[in-house]
C-alpha atoms as one frame of an Amber mdcrd trajectory, in Angstrom:
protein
  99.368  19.546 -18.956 103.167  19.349 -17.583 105.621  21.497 -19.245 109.032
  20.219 -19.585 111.503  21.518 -16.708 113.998  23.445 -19.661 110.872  25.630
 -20.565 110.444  26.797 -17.240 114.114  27.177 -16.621 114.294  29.261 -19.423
 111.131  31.686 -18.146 112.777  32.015 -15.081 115.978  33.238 -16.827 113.830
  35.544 -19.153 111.377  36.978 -16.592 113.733  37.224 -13.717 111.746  34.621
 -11.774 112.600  33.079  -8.401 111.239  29.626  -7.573 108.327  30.989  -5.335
 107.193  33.050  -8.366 107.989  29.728 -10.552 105.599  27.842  -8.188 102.792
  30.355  -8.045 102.374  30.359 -11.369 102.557  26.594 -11.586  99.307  26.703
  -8.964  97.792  29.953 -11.122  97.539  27.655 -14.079 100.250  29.518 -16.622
 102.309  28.053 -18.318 105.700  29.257 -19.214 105.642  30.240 -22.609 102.919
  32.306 -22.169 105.136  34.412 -19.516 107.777  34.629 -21.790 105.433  35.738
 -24.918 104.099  38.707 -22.436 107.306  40.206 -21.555 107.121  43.996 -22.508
 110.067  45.480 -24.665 112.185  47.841 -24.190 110.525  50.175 -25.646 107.367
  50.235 -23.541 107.902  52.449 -20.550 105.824  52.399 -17.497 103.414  55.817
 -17.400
């Protein structure tokens, strides 16, 4: 399934993506609103 160019536009605003990461996770299978819906908040602090 092709996602539309905006939605991965905006994941690469939201994640902090470059196009290399955009493209890897084009090949990987994801789609973009699943990396947007597992971006940790603030909140959650690495241990």
């Amino acid at each position: 399934m092709a996602y539309k160019p905006e939605l991965w536009a905006e994941a690469k605003k939201k994640c902090r993506l470059n196009e290399e990461d955009i493209r890897m996770a084009k090949e990987m299978g994801l789609n973009p609103k699943s990396l947007i819906k597992n971006i940790p908040s603030p909140k959650e602090q690495w241990k």
